[in-house]
N, C-alpha and C positions, 0 to 999 in steps of 0.2 A: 894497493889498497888492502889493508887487514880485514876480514870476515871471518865469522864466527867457525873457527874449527873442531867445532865438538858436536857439529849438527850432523844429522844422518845424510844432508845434501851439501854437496860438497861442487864450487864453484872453482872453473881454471880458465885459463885462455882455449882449451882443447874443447872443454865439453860439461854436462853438466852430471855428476856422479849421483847418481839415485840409493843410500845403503851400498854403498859399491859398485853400481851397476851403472857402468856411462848412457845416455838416454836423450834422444832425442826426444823434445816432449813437444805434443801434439793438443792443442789447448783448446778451448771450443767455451764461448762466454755461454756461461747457463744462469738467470738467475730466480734466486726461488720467488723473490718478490713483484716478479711478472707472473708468476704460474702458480695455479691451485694446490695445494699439499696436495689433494690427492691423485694429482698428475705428478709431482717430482721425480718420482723413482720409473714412470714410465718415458721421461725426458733423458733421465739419467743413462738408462737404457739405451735410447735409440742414439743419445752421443757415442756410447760406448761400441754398440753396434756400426758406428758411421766411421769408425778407425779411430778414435779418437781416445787417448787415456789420461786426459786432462781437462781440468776445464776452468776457466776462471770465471771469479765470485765475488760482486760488491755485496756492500753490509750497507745499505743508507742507515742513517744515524735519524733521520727524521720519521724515518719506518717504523722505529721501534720505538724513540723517542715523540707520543702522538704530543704533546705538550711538555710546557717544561716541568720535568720529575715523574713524568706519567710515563712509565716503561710498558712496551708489550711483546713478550717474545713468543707468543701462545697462536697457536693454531695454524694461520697462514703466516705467521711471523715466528714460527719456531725453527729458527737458525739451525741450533743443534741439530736437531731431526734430520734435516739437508744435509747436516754434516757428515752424519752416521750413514744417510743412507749412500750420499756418496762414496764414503768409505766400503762400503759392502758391496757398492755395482763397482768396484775396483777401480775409480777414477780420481786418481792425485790432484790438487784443488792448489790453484792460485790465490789468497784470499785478498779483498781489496776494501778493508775497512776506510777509508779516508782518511781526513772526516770528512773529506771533501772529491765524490766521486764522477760528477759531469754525469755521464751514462741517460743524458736525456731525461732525470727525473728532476723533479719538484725542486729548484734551489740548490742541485745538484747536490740533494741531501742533510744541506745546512738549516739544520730547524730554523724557519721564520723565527721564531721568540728569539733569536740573537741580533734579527737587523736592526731595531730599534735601542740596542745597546748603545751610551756613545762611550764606552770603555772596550769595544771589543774590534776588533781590526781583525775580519776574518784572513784566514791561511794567511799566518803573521806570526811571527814571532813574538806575539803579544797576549802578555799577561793574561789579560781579561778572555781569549779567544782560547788562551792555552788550560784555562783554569776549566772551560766549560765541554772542549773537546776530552780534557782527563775522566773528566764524569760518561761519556762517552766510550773510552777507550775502559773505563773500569768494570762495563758491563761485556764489552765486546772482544779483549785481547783474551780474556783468560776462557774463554771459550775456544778462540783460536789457538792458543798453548795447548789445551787438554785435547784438539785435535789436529794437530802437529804432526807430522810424519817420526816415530820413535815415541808417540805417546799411544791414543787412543784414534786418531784417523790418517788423514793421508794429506793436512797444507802441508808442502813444501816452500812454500814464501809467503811473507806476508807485503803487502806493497803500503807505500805511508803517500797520505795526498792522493794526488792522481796528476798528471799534465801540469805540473807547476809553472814550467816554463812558459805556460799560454796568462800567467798571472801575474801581476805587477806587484809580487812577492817582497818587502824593503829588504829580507834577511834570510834567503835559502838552505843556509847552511843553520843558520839557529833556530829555522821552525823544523826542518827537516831532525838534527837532532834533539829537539825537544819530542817530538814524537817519537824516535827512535830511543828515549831514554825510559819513555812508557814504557813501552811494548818490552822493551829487557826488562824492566821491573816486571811484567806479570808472569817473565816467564818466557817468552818467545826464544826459539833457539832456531829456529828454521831462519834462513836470510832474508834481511830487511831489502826492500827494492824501493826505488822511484822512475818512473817511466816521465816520459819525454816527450812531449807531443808534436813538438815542433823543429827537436834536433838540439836542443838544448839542456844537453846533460849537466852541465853546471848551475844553470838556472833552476831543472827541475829537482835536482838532488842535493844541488849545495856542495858537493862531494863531501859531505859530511861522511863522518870515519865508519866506518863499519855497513854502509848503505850502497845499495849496487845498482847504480843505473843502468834503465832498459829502455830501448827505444820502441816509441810506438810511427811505426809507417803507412801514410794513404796517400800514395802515388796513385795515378791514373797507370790501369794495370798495366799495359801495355808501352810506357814510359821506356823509350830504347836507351836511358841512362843509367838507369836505377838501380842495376846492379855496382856503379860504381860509388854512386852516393853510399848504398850499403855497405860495401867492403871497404870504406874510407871510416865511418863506424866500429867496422867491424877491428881493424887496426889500432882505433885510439882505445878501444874497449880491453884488447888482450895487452898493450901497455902498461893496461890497470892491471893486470894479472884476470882477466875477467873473462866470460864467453860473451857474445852475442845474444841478448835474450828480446825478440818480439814480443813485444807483449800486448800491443795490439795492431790488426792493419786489414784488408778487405780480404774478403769471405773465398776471393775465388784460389782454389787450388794452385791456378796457372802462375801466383803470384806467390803462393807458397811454397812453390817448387822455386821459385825464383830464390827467393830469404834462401832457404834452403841447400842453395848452391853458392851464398856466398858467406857458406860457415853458421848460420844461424842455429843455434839449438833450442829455444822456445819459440817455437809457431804459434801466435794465441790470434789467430783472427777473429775480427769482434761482432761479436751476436750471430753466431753459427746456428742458435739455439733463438728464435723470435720467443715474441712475448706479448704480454697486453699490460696497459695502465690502467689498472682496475682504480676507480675512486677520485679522488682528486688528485694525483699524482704526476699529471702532466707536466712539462714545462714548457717553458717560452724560449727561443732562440733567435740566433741571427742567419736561421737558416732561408730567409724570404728575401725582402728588399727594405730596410735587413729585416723588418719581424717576422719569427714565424711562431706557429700557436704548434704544439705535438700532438697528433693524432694518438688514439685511445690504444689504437694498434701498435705495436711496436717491431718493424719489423722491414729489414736490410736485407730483405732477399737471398739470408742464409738459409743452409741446407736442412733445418727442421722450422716447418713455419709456423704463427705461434697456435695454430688448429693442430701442432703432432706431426704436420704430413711430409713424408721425407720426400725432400726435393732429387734432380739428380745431380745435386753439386756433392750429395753424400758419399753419391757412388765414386765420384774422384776423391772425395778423403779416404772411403776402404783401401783403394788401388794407393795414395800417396801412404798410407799407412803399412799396406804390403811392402811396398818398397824401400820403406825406410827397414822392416823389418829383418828384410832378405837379406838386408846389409849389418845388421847389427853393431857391435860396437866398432869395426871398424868404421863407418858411415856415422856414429854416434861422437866417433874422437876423430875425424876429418878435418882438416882444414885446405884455404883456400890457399891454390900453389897457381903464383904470377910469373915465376919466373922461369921455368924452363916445359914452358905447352908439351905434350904428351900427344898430341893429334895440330897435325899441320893445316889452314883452312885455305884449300885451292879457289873454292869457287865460293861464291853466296849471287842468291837469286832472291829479291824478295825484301822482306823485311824479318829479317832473321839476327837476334842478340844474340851475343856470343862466339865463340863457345866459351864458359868460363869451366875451370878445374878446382874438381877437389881431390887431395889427396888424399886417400884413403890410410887408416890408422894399421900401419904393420903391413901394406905394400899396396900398390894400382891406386888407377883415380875413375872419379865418375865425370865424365863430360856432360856439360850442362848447353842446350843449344834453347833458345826462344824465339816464337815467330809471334812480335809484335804488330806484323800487319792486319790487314782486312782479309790478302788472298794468302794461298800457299806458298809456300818459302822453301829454299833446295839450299842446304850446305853441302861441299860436295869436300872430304875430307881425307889423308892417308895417315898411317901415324908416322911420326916425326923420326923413328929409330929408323923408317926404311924409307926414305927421299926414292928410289927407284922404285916404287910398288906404283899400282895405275890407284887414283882416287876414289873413295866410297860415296854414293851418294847418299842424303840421309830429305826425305820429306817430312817437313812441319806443315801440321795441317793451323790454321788460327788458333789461336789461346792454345795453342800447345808448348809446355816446356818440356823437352824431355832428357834424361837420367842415362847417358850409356856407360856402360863400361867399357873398360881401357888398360890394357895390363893389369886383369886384376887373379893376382893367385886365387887357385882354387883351394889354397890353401885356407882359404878365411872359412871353408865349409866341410873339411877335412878331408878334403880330397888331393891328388898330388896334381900338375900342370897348371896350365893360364889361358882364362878365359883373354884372349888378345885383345877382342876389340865386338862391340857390336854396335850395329845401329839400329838395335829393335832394344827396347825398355826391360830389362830384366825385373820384376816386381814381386817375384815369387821361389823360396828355396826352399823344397819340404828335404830334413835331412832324416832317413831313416836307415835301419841298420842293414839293409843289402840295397836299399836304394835309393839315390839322389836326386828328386826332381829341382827342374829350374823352368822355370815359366816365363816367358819374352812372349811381348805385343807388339804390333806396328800397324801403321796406317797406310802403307802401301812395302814395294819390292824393299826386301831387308838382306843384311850378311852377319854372321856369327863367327868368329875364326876361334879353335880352339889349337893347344899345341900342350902333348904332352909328351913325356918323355920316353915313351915305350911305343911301340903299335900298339894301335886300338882299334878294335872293332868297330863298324860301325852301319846301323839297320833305320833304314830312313824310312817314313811312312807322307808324302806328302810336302817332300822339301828335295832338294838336290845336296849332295856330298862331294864335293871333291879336294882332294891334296893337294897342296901349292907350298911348295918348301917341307919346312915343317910344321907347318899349320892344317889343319881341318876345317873346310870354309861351309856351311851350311847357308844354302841360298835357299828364300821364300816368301812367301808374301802374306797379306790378309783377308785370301779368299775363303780361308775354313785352318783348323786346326791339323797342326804337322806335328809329328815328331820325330826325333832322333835317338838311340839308344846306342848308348858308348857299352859296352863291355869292359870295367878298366881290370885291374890287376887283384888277386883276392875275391874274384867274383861279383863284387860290386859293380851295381849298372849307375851310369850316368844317360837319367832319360832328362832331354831338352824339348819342352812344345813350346809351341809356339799357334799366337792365335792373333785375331783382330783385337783393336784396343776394345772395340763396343764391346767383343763377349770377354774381356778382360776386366773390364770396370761390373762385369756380374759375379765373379768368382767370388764365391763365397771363402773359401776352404783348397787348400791342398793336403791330400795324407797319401800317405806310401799305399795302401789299402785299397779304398777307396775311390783316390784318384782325385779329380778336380770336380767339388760341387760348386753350382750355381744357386745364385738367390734365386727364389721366388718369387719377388717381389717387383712389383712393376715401377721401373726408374722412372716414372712419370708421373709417382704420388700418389697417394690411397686415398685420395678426395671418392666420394661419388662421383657418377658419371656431370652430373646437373644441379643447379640450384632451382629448388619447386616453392613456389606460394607457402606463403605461413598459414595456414589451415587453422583460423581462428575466431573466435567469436570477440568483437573489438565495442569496447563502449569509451566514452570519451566523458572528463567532467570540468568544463570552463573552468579557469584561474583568472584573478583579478589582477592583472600582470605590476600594478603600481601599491598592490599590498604585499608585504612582508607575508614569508611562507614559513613562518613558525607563531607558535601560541607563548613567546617572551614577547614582552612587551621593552617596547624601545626603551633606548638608553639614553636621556638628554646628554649632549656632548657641547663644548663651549664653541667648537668652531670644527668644520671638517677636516678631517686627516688620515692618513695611512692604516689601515685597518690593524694592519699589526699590534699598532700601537696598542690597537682595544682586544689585542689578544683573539683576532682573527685572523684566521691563518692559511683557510682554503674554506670554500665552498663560494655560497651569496651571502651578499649585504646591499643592506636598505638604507640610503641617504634621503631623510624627511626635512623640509627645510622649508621659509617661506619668506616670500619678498617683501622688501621693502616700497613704500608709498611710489608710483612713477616705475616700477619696474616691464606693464602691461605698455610701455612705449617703446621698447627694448628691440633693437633690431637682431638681435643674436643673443645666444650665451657661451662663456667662454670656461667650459673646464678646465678648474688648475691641478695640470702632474697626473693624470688618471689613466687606469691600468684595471685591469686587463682589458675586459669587457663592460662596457657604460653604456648604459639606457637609461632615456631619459621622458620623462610624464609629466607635463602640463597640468595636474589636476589628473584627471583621467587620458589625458590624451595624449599618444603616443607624439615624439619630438623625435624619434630617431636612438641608432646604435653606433657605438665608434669604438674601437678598439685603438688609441693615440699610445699605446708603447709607451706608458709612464710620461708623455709628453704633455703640456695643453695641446688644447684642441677648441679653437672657435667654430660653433654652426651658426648659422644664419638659419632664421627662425621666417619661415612664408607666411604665417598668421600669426598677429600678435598675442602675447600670452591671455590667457584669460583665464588663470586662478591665481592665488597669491600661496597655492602651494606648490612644491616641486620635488619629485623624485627621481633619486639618480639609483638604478638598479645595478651594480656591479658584479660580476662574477671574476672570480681569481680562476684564468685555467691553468698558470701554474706561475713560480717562480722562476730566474730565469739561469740555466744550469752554465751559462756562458759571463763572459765580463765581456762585452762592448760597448766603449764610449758614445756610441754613434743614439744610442737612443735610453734614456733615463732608464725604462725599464728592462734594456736589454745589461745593465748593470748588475754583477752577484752582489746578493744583497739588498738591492730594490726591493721595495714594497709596494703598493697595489692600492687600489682605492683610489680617493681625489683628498685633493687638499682645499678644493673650495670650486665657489659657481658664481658667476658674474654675472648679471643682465648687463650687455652693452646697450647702451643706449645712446652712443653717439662715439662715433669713427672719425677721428684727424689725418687727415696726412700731411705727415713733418717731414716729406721725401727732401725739401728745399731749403736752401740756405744755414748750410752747416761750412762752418768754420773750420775749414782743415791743415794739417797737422803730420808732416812726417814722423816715422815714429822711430826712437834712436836704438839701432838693431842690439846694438852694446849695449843697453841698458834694458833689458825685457823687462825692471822692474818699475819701471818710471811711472810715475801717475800724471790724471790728466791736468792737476791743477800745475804739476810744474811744466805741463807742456805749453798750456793758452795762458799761465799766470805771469808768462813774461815777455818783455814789454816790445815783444816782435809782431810785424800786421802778417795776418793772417788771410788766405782768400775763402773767398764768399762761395760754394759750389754744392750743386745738388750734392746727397749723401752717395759717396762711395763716387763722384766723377774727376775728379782729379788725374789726371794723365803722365803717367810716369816711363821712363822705361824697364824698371824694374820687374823681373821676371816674375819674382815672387813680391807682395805687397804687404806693408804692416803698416796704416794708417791712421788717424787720429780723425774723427770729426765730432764737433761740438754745436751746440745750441739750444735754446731755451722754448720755453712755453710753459703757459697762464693752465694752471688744473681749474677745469670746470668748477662752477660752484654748484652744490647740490648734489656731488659723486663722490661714493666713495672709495671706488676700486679703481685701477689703472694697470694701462700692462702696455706692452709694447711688442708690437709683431711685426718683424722683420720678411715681411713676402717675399718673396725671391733670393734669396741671397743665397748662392750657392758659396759660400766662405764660414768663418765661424766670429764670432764680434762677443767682447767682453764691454758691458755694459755700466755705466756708471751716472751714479743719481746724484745730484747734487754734493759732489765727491765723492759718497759711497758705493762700491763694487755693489751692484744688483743681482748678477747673474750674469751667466754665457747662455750664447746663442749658436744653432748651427741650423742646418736646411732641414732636418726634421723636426726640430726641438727647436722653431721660429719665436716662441713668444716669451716672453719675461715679464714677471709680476714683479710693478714699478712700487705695490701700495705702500710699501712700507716706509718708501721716501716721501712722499708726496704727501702734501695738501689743500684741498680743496681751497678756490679761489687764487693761490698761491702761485708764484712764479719759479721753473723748476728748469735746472739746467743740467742736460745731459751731457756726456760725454763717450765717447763709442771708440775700441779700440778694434779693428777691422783687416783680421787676415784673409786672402785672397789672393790666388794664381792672379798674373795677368790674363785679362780677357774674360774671366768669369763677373757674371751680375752679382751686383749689392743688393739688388732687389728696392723697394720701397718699404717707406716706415711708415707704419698706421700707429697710431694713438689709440688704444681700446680704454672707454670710460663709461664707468656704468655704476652699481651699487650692488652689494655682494649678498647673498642670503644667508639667512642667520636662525634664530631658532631653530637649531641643528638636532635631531634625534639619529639614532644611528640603532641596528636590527641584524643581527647575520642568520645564517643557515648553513651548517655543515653537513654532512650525506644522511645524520640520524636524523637530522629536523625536516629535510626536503623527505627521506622516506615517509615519514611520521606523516606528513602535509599529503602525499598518495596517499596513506591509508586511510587518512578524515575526507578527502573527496571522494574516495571511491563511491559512498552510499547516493551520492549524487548524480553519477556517473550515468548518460543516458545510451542508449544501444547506437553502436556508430558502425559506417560501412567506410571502407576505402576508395577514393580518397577522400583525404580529413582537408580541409580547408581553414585559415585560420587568417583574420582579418591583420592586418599589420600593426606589430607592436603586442598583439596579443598573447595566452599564454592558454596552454591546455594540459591534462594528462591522458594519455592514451590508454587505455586496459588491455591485454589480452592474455587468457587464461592459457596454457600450452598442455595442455591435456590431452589436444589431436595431435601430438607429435609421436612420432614410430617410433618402433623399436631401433632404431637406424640410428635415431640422436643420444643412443649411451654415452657417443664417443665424442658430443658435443657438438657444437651445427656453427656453421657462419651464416649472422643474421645482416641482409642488406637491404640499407634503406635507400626508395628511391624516391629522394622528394628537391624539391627546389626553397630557398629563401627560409629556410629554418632550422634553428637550431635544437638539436638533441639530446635530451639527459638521461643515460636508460637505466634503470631499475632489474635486478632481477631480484625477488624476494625479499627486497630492503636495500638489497647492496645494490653499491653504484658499479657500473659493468664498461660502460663508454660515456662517450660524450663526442658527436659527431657535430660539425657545421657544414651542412651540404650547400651546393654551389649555390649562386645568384646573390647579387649585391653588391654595393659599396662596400660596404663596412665587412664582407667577410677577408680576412686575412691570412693569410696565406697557413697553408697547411702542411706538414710533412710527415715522415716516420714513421709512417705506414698506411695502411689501408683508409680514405677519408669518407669513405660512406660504408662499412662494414665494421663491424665486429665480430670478435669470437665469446661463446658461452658455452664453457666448461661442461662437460656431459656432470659432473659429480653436483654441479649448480642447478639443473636442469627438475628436482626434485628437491621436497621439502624434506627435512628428517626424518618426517611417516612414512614417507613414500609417495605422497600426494603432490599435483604436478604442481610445479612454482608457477606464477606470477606474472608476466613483462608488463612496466609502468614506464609510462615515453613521458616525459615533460619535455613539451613543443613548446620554442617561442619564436614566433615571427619576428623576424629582426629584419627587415627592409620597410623602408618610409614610403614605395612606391608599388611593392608587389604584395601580395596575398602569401602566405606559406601553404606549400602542398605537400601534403605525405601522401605519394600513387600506391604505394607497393610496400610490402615487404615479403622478403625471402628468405629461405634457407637452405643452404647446402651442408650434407651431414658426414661427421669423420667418423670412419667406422673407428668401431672400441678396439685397445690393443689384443691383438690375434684373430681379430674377425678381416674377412676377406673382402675385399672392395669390392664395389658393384661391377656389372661391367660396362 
């Protein structure tokens, strides 16, 4: 594969060349659109601090882009700034403009204003998609150019897309290079990349010319395979002429010492660096069964959490960052040697991978051994040049992978002889000009064997020495710190200590001077000791939960539909609507298509909350209606950053809202007497009139009973029925059917069906009084139910107004209730279906919270929208209900607020505004408690 050879990063099968300098690079997802500007460079910091000298960088497009033509790159959206500043805390930058980034946000960053396009076919080779990502990539490449590694900062890659392979892409190669013709036009000279989500480097890259596929891995750590999937990668990769680049895969070290050993040169594990979803920014996934809603938190249990607090997954990045160090570019230009082992494996106990080899660039290998089990693992090993030596034993303790050497010259550190062999972690070389430290850890009895070619001295403090051949074997263990000092040739000392991993993963520092400094800091996180009571004065001011929370007044609209359409794109909106004559007889109503969140009001009276994932959704109504208005209250919590057929709005690209509301007022079941109908496999295109229109008998059998031996089932059934007179809507809801069934009305295709997305809106065929004949095309495993077929008939509501609220109008709406606002104590109670805003001034918070506080709510059945000073901060659904839907991605009853938020511009304390809405039909919502627990400011000292 040809790539750009004029760039300052230079791409081989060996390794990756940094301005000359080969480099393992060490990546760590930072992004600035989860975290405060004025927290950036204190993030930046603590990555760089945590070993890390890389970090990668999505650009969402719908970040910057808040509507269409409406740019904002200013303030918490000033890119550059993050760029600069990253370039000055000396950390080289992956960047990941899209246009299409997944990363758990909002539509995985595809401005809504594009789904109701119908010229635009997102991540496509398509004109209309291409013409609107250009306007996109015209504000954002040449940003990336001017900070490019050989310009004014430090990307080294730019990546196009994201995970393409996870997308039913018609043209890989002609979207991939259409982006990639961008990005040369503005200038880009660093290497174009496309990562892989699923193992699919042709799908994801297209192999389009000049574009370097990277793989992204989420193996369950512990996977006693996966170094072979990896090096099977890693093979067809330097075929291309290419290195191994991760670019993304799970947080824990134990797994990046893995990559690592099988030739990997970009370690990028994703969200090293948490974060929050400040605003509407959230999305929706298939991370539940399948829906899931994204928590406000953001945040994968990597080594910085998004409150600052360093975990101690950090302290194994310093240590995996020493280690790669100590090696330098021999270890940087490595690769993986299958064919003649260097250490023979006598015994294994355990569950222990490995050992796999790397050969070292200009002579020795590093042996790579993994204990994949639950307990302790023993490889018991001798090396391969001497068959008569007795075996070494080596212990892995769990999630251990560890790094030994193995013939490796000491020449790689200027020194003359060969470190032989060890089974303690070598992590650490200070080379200075009379003397050489090396620093080895281990987690029980260990041996070092050195050989050099002269006699040497040798002064042991805490370990045993003895000669065997011509080797020098240093035997010890991890009960405290030992050393060894070599006397070599020229006066120069070779001192070797050796310590336990625990006080190994604290080394800050090795210098010739000085000696071995330790961190300060406690591997357990600089949280406070406790979370304590929010110390506040709380007043509360009723909300009329079925009126519109903005002073616009509604928009007549002709009929309900997808908010987008009206250029609504996140927050709430208000569907007003009223029934028709005969509606108050209605045993149910039947949402069409609606997302995210839907509440619905009889007049005043609450009917209930559903979150149906873009599907309908029938309720069954216990009191019949008694107004002839109706409100359907929706909230968008986000777009959905994934493509899953399985649920309409788990679709990229889905839109939100409803497309209409039924009164049923009268249920059929047409389970019986359908006319069935083999269906001919060779022909999937066949319709149903040439199936029943010819002049073969057909039998009579409930829907879906037919008895076949057929494993799998493609069947036909057909039958008629009389539409109500006096109705104007119809739909068809297939109960149980665990299959999926393509439906058809009076010849014409209606819609598809499957076990979440049960119902089909029939109205468009159909007419009242009228005789109407279905036909159903029905796949289904053997032995799975067809379920029953109900008849929904009712009359639709109309006189449609339609009302939104984005975060400025929902602020705007706390600040006109506040003067209403009556004095309230904890807990808040709030009748069902109701709606409130909470107050609390934070002016009794300490000095403690500069460095910003996690705030936890502890309530049941209601949902949360929190305010700090206008901005929106979270959005929390705490437990209890039907209707609440599954949550993920971080923290579901906590938030974090930015110590820099914490305060108004004067200096005067900010604000917390809660908008509560009780969302259970059956329970009361309670808010008992709120707390805080406070992150000390960077360089203040944690409590104890």
């Amino acid at each position: 594969m040809n790539v750009q050879t004029t760039s300052p990063v230079q791409l081989t099968p060996s390794g990756i060349r940094i301005q000359g300098e080969s480099r393992i690079l060490l990546c760590a997802s930072l992004f600035y659109f989860r975290i405060p500007r004025g927290l950036w460079k204190t993030r930046l910091e603590q990555v760089k601090s945590s070993g890390y000298d890389c970090i990668d960088v999505y650009f969402p497009w719908n970040y910057h882009e808040r509507s269409e033509g409406e740019w904002d790159f200013a303030g918490d959206r000033d890119a550059e700034v993050f760029l600069r500043l990253a370039a000055e805390t000396g950390l080289l930058v992956v960047a990941r403009p899209g246009p299409y980034i997944c990363s758990e946000w909002d539509g995985g960053a595809l401005p809504a204003y594009l789904y109701p396009m119908e010229d635009v076919r997102l991540r496509d080779n398509n004109p209309g998609f291409l013409r609107h990502t250009a306007r996109w990539f015209d504000r954002i490449m040449p940003l990336l150019a001017k900070y490019q590694l050989g310009g004014q900062g430090t990307v080294v890659c730019v990546q196009l897309d994201n995970e393409l392979d996870f997308y039913g892409c018609s043209d890989p190669q002609g979207y991939i290079a259409a982006l990639r013709d961008m990005a040369l036009s503005h200038g880009v000279t660093v290497p174009l990349i496309a990562c892989a989500g699923q193992g699919g480097l042709a799908e994801a890259s297209g192999f389009a010319e000049g574009v370097v596929p990277t793989c992204n891995f989420y193996p369950h750590d512990r996977d006693p395979e996966f170094e072979a999937k990896v090096l099977a990668y890693r093979r067809e990769l330097a075929d291309m002429g290419l290195p191994l680049m991760v670019t993304e895969t799970n947080r824990s070290h134990f797994l990046l010492r893995r990559l690592l050993s099988c030739g990997a040169k970009l370690l990028g594990p994703y969200l090293q660096a948490s974060g929050h979803n400040f605003g509407f920014t959230n999305a929706t996934n298939n991370w539940g069964k399948p829906l899931a809603f994204l928590a406000s938190d953001y945040d994968f249990g990597g080594m910085i959490s998004p409150d600052g607090v360093l975990r101690p997954e950090a302290y194994e990045g310093r240590l995996l960052s020493r280690l790669i160090s100590a090696y330098g570019a021999a270890l940087a230009e490595a690769a993986p040697d299958t064919g003649n082992p260097a250490a023979q494996l006598l015994r294994r106990s355990g569950s222990a991978a490995g050992p796999t080899e790397l050969r070292l660039h200009g002579g020795g290998r590093l042996l790579f051994a993994a204990n994949t089990g639950a307990e302790d693992a023993v490889l018991e090993l001798r090396p391969a040049s001497a068959p008569e030596a007795a075996g070494m034993s080596l212990l892995l303790k769990p999630n251990r992978c560890m790094a030994l050497p193995w013939e490796v010259p000491l020449a790689h550190w200027g020194l003359r002889g060969t470190l032989l062999y060890a089974t303690a972690e070598l992590s650490d070389v200070q080379a200075g000009e009379h003397k050489t430290v090396m620093l080895f850890h281990t987690e029980g009895p260990a041996e070092i064997a050195f050989a050099f070619a002269e006699d040497v001295p040798a002064e042991a403090e805490g370990m045993t020495v003895r000669k065997s051949g011509g080797a020098l074997k240093l035997a010890f263990d991890d009960s405290g710190v030992a050393v060894c000092r070599f006397s070599l040739q020229g006066g120069h000392m070779l001192e070797v200590v050796t310590m336990s991993r625990k006080n190994a993963l604290m080394v800050e520092s090795v210098d010739e001077q000085t000696g071995i400094v330790y961190s300060a800091e406690p591997m357990e996180g600089n949280y406070a000791d406790s979370s304590v009571p929010l110390a506040a004065r709380w007043s509360a001011a009723p909300v009329n939960p079925a009126e519109p929370l903005t002073t616009t007044a509604p928009s007549a609209v002709t009929h309900a539909d997808y908010l987008e359409k009206h250029g609504i794109y996140s927050g709430y909106a208000w569907y007003e609507a009223e029934w028709k004559a005969g509606a108050s007889e209605a045993k149910g109503l039947l949402l069409h298509k609606a997302g995210d969140v839907v509440s619905l009001y009889d007049g005043g009276r609450y009917l209930g909350t559903c979150t149906p994932g873009g599907a309908s959704r029938y309720i069954e109504l216990e009191q019949p209606l008694s107004s002839a208005h109706i409100t359907a209250r929706a909230e968008i919590w986000g777009h959905s950053n994934f493509d899953d057929p399985r649920l309409p709005g788990l679709r990229l690209g889905s839109m939100r809202g409803l497309r209409g509301l039924t009164a049923v007022t009268r249920i059929r079941d047409l389970s019986g007497n359908w006319r069935y109908a083999p269906s001919d496999n060779a022909s999937p295109a066949e319709h149903p009139d040439d199936v029943f229109g010819a002049p073969v008998s057909r039998p009579i059998v409930g829907f879906g009973g037919w008895l076949s031996e057929r494993r799998f089932r493609r069947e036909w059934f057909a039958r008629s029925f009389d539409a109500s007179p006096g109705t104007d809507a119809w739909a068809l809801h297939f109960d149980g059917l665990e299959g999926t069934a393509a439906v058809y009305v009076n010849g014409r295709a209606a819609g598809n069906v499957q076990p979440l997305d049960p119902i089909v809106d029939i109205t468009p065929f159909v007419l009242a009084g009228e005789a109407v004949e279905l036909a159903i095309l029905l796949e289904r495993h053997v032995g799975r139910p067809a379920g029953r077929v109900k008849l929904l008939e009712g009359s639709e509501a109309v006189s449609w107004r339609l009302s939104g609220s984005g975060e400025a109008e929902l602020a705007a709406h706390a600040s006109r209730s506040k003067p209403a606002a009556a004095a309230a104590e904890l807990p808040v109670t709030i009748q069902p279906g109701g709606m409130a805003w909470l107050y609390a001034g934070l002016e009794q918070l300490p000095h403690a919270a500069r460095g910003g506080c996690r705030m936890t709510i502890d309530a049941s059945f209601v949902k949360v929208t929190a305010f700090i000073d206008g901005r929106l901060v979270a959005r929390l659904w705490t437990p209890g209900g039907a209707s609440r839907p599954h949550m993920t991605g971080g923290s579901q009853d906590s938030f974090f607020l930015p110590g820099p938020w914490l305060h108004k511009d004067n200096g005067s304390p900010a604000e917390l505004a809660l908008l509560l809405e009780a969302v259970d039909t059956e329970h009361a919502a309670e808010l008992r408690a709120v707390s805080v627990r406070f992150t000390p400011a960077p360089g203040e000292v944690p409590t104890a």
